[in-house]
C-alpha positions in Angstrom: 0.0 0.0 0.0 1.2 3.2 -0.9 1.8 6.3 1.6 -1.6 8.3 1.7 -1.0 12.4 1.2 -1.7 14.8 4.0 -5.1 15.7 2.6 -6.2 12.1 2.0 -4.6 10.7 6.0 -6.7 13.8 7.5 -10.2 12.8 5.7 -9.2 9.1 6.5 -9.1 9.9 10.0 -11.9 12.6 10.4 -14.3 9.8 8.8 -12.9 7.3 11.1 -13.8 10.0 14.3 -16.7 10.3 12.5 -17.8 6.6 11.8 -16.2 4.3 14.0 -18.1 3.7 16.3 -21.1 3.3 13.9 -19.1 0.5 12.2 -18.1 -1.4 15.2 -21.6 -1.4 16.3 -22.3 -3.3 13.3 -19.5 -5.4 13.4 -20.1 -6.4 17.3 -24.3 -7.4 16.4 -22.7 -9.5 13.1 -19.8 -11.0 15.2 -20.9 -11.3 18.7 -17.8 -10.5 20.2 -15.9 -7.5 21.1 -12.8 -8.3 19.6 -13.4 -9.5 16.7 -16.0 -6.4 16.3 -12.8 -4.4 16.4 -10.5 -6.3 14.4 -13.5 -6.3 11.7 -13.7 -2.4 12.1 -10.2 -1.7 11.6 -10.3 -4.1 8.3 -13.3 -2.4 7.5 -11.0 1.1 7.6 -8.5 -0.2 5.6 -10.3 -0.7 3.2 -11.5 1.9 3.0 -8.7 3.7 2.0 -8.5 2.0 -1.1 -11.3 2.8 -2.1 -12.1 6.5 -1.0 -10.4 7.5 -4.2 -13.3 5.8 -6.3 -15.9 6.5 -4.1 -17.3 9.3 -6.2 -20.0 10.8 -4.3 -18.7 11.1 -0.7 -22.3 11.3 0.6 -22.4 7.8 -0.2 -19.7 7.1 2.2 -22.1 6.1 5.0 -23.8 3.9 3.1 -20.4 2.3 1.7 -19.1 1.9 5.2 -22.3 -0.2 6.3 -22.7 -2.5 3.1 -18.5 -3.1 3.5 -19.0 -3.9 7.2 -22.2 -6.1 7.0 -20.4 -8.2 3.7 -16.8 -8.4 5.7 -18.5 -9.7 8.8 -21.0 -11.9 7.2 -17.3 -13.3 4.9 -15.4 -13.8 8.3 -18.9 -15.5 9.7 -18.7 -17.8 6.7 -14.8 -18.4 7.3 -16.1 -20.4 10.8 -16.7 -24.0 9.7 -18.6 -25.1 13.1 -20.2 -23.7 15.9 -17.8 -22.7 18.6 -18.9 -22.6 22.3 -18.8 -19.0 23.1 -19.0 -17.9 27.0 -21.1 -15.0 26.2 -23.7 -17.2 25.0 -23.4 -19.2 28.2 -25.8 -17.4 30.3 -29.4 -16.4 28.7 -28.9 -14.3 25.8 -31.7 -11.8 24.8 -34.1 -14.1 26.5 -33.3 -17.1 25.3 -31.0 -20.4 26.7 -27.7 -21.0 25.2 -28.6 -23.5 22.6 -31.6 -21.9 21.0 -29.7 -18.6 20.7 -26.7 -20.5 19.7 -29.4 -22.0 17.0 -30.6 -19.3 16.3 -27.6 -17.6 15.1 -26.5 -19.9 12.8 -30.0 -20.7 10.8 -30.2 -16.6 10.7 -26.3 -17.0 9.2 -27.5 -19.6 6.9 -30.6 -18.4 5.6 -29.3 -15.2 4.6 -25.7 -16.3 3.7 -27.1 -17.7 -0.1 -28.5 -14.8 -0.7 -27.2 -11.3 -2.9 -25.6 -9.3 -1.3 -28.1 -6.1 -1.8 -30.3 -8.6 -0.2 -29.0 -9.3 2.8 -28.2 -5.5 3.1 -32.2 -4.6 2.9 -33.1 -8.1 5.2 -30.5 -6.5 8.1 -31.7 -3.0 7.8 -35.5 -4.4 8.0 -35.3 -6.9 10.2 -32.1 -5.9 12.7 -31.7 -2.2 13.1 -35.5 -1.5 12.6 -35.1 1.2 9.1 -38.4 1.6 7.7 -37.7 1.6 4.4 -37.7 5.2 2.7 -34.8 5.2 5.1 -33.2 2.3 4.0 -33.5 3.8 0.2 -31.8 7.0 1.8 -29.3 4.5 3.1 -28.5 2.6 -0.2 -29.3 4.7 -3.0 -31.8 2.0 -4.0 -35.2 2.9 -4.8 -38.4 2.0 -2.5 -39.7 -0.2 -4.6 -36.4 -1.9 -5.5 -36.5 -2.3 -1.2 -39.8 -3.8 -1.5 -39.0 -6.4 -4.0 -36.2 -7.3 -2.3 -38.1 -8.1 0.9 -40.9 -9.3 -0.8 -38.2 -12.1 -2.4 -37.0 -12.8 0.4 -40.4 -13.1 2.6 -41.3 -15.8 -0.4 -38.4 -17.8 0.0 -39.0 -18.0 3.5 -42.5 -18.8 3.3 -41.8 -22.0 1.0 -38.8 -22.6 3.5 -41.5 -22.7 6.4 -39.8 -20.3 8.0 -40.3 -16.2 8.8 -38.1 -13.8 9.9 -40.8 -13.5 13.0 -40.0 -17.0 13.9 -36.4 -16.4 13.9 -36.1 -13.0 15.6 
């Protein structure tokens, strides 16, 4: 990697102050665990700065940052071949015992793992952070309706799955 210019380390960094913490949030739902949250964040950075110089609309930044995060965390989630016992998850998590949330974790990580990217984008900002969807489109860049379809896709393939995101969440 080649040595940023003044102009470009000082953006780097005042996005960074800026975004952070934003990004590690994501990072720590997707990966359950502090560390990794942060490991995923700085990656997430680096990144980053390859690609600030093609980012052409830096409004879109934002959005860039949280479609990077989500698809690097859902990659390293991928990267685990098995479940792995996890002390956090010892104790009752949100409610439910160890196993079921354990379960539930990994049928979330495979039901949404097959699916596009875009996809999986509109499914977490629906389903895990609560956006209604003219803010998702504000989000993304992608148009209401796009939004809809996407859900409405993935609601289908659900339904014939036997399965709804209410039953999961």
């Amino acid at each position: 990697m080649k040595a940023l210019s003044k102009e470009n380390e000082l953006e780097i960094r005042s996005l960074y102050e800026r975004y952070a913490s934003l990004v590690h949030s994501r990072c720590r739902m997707l990966l359950k665990s502090e560390d990794e949250a942060w490991d995923a964040t700085q990656e997430v950075f680096m990144k980053l700065i390859s690609a600030l110089p093609k980012i052409n609309k830096k409004e879109s930044i934002y959005s860039w940052l949280l479609s990077t995060s989500t698809n690097h965390c859902f990659s390293l989630l991928r990267k685990k071949k098995h479940l792995e016992f996890d002390e956090e998850y010892h104790t009752e998590s949100r409610g439910l015992p160890q196993e079921k949330w354990m379960a539930l974790k990994e049928i979330v990580h495979h039901f949404l793992s097959p699916w596009d990217s875009k996809i999986r984008e509109v499914v977490i900002y629906t389903y895990f952070d609560g956006y209604r969807q003219e803010e998702i489109a504000k989000i993304t860049g992608m148009g209401e309706s796009t939004i809809r379809r996407h859900l409405t896709r993935f609601k289908r393939k659900c339904a014939e799955s036997g399965l709804s995101m209410g039953d999961l969440l």
